[in-house]
C-alpha positions in Angstrom: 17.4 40.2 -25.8 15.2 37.6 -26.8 11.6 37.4 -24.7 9.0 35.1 -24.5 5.6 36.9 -25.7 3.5 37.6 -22.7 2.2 41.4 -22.2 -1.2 42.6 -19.8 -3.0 45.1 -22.3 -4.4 47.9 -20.2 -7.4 49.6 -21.8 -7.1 53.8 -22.3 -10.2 54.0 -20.2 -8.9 51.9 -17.7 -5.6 53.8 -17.7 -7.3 57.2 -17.3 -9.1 55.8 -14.2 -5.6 54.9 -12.6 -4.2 58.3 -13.5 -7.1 59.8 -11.4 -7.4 58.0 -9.0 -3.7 57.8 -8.1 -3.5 61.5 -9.1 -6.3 63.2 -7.6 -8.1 60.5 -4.9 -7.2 61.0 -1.2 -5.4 58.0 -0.2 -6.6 56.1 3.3 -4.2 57.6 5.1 -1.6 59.5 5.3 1.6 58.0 3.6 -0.5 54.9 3.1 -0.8 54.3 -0.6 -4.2 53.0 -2.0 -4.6 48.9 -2.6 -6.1 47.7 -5.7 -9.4 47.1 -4.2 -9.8 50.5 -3.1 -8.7 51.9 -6.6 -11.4 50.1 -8.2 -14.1 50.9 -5.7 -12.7 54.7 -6.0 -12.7 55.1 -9.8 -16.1 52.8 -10.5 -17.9 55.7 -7.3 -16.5 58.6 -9.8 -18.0 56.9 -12.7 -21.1 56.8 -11.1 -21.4 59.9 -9.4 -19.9 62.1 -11.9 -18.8 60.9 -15.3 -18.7 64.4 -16.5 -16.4 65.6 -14.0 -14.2 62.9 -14.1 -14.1 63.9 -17.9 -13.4 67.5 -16.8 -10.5 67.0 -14.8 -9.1 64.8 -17.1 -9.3 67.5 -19.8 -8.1 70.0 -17.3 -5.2 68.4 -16.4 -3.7 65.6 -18.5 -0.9 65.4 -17.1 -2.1 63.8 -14.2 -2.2 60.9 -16.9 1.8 61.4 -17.4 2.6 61.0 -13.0 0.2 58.5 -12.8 1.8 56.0 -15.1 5.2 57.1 -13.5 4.7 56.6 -10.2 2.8 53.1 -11.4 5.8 51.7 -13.2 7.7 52.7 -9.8 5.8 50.8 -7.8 5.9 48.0 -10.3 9.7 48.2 -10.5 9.9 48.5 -6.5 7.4 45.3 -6.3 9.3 43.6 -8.9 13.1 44.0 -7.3 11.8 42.9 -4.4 10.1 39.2 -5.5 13.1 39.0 -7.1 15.8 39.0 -3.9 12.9 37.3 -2.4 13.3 34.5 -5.4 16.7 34.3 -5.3 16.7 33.9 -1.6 14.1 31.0 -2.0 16.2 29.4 -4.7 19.8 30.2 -3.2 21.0 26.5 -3.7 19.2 25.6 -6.3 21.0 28.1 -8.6 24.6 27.9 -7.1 24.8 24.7 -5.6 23.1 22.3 -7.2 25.8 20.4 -9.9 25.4 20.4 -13.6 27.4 22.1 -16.9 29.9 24.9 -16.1 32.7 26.4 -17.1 35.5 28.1 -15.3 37.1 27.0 -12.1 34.9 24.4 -10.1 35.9 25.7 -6.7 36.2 29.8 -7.7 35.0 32.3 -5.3 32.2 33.6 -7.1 29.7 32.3 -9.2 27.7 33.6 -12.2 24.6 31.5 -13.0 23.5 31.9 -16.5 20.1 31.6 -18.6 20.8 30.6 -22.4 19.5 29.1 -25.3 21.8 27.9 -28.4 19.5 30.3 -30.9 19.6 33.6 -28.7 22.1 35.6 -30.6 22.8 38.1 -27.4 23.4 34.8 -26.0 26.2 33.7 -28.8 27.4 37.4 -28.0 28.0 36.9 -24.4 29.8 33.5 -24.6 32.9 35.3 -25.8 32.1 38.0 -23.0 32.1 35.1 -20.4 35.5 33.6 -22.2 37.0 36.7 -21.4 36.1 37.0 -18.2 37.2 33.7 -17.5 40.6 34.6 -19.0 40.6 37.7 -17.0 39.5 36.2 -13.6 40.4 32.8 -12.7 38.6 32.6 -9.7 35.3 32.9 -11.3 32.8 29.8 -12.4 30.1 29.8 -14.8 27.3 27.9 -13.7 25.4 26.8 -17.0 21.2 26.7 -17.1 20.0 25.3 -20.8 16.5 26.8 -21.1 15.8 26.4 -24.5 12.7 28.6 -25.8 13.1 29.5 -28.9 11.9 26.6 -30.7 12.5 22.5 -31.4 16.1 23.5 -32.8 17.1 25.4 -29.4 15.3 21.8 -27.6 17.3 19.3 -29.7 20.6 21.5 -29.0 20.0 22.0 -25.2 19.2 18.2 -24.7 22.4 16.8 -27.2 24.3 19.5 -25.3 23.8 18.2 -21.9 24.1 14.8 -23.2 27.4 14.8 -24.8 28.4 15.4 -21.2 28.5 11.7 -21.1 31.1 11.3 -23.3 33.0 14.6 -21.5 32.8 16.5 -24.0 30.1 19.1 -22.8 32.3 22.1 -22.8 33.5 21.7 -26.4 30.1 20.6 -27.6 28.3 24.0 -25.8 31.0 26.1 -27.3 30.8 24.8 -31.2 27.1 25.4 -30.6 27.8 29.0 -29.6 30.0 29.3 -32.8 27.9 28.2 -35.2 27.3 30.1 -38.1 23.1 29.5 -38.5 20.7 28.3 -36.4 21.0 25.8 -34.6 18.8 22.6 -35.7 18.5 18.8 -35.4 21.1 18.9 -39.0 23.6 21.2 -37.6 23.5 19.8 -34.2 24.2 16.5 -35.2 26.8 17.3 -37.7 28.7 19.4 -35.0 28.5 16.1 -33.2 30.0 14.0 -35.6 32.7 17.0 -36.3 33.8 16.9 -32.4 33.8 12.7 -32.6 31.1 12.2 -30.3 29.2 8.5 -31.0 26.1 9.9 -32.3 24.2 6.8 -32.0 25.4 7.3 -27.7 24.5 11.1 -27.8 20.9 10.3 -29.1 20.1 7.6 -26.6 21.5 10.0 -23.6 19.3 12.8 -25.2 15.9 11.1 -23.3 18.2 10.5 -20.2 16.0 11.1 -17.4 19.2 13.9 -15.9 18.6 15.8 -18.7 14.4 16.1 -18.5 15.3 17.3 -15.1 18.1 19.8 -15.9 16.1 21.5 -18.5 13.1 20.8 -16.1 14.5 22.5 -13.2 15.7 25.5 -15.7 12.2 26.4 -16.7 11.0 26.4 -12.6 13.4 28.6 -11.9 13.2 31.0 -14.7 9.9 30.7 -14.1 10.6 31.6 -10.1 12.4 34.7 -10.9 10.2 35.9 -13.2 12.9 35.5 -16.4 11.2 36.7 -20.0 13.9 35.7 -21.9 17.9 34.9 -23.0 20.1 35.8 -21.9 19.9 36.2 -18.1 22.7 36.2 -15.2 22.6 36.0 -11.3 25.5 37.1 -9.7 25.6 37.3 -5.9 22.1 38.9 -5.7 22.0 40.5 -8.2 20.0 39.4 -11.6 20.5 40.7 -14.9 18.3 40.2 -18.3 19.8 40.5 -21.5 22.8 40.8 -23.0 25.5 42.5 -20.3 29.1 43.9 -21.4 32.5 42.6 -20.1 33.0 45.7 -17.6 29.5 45.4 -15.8 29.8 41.3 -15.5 33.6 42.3 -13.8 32.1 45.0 -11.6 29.2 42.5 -10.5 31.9 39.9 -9.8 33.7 42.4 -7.6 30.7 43.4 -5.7 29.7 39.9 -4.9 33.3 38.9 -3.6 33.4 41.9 -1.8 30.1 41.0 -0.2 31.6 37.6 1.0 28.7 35.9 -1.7 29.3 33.2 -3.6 
């Protein structure tokens, strides 16, 4: 899976805090975890009071260190599932509703909403996984969301993409993208152009449409909404999915969601 660079560095001090505090501190009440505030008030008064002990128990039991981390990722998985239902909730239509590229039957019962750009090669690897499905599963449509973030290449290909869609050739032009055999670049792009027909001198014109600023536009708010952090990623019913996903889980997701009554 490709991922956009963005990581919070946590210091080891700072992370042996946490671990004591989470580990050892009394929370407010009981069942009622701590907030952050009151971590930071707890762990700066142990400082204070008693760096020496906090050393001590630290040394006496490290693996308080070990829980403390687990139960943090946890609660930052638990906090994290639930902005994302909350996202797609918030951006229901948006996602499924909306019209742009697709593939598959227009008026299929369920919908799969993917996340791409033309040089993510997990993203290459799951175009033949959605042709498959589509062959398997006519009742399925692939709604198609250019984010390009992997460079001016992945740009140039997302924007002649959705404009060859004015001379209705957007499924044939996305697909030679998918197959091609480097990266994909202002050259190659235009060259798969000329290779399909397209009118070149058209397809450049429609690349500064103002559809397209807003297609790739819109992408980017809601990758940004649900939190993506990278190519490729699928939402199916309510369920979203990062990185590269096999032909059996994309079927069982599809089942789930018609089962559900979602489209």
């Amino acid at each position: 899976m490709y991922r956009i660079t963005f990581q919070r560095r946590v210091s080891w001090r700072a992370l042996l805090l946490t671990a004591l505090v989470v580990g050892l501190a009394p929370g407010p009440a009981m069942g009622q975890p701590h907030t952050d505030q009151q971590i930071k008030r707890l762990a700066l008064d142990a400082l204070r009071e008693s760096p020496e002990l906090v050393l001590e128990i630290i040394r006496d039991n490290p693996e308080v260190v070990t829980q403390a981390v687990a139960i943090l990722q946890e609660r930052e998985r638990a906090q994290q599932a639930q902005a994302t239902q909350a996202a797609l909730a918030t951006h229901r239509d948006a996602l499924f509703s909306q019209p742009g590229p697709m593939l598959g039957n227009p008026d299929g019962d369920v919908t799969i909403v993917e996340f791409f750009d033309y040089n993510c090669v997990h993203c290459r690897r799951s175009s033949h996984v959605l042709h498959d499905l589509l062959e398997a599963d006519d009742q399925v449509r692939v709604v198609l969301r250019e984010w390009p973030i992997l460079g001016e290449g992945s740009r140039f290909a997302a924007r002649a993409s959705l404009a060859a869609g004015q001379q209705g050739q957007y499924q044939a032009f996305h697909q030679a993208l998918m197959n091609l055999p480097g990266e994909a670049t202002e050259a190659s792009v235009i060259s798969t152009a000329r290779t399909l027909g397209l009118d070149v001198s058209k397809l450049r014109r429609d690349m500064a449409a103002p559809e397209v600023d807003a297609h790739l536009e819109r992408s980017d708010q809601l990758a940004r909404a649900l939190r993506l952090t990278g190519t490729p990623a699928f939402v199916v019913g309510n369920t979203l999915v990062s990185g590269f996903t096999s032909l059996e889980r994309l079927q069982d997701l599809v089942q789930q969601s018609r089962s559900g009554g979602l489209r």
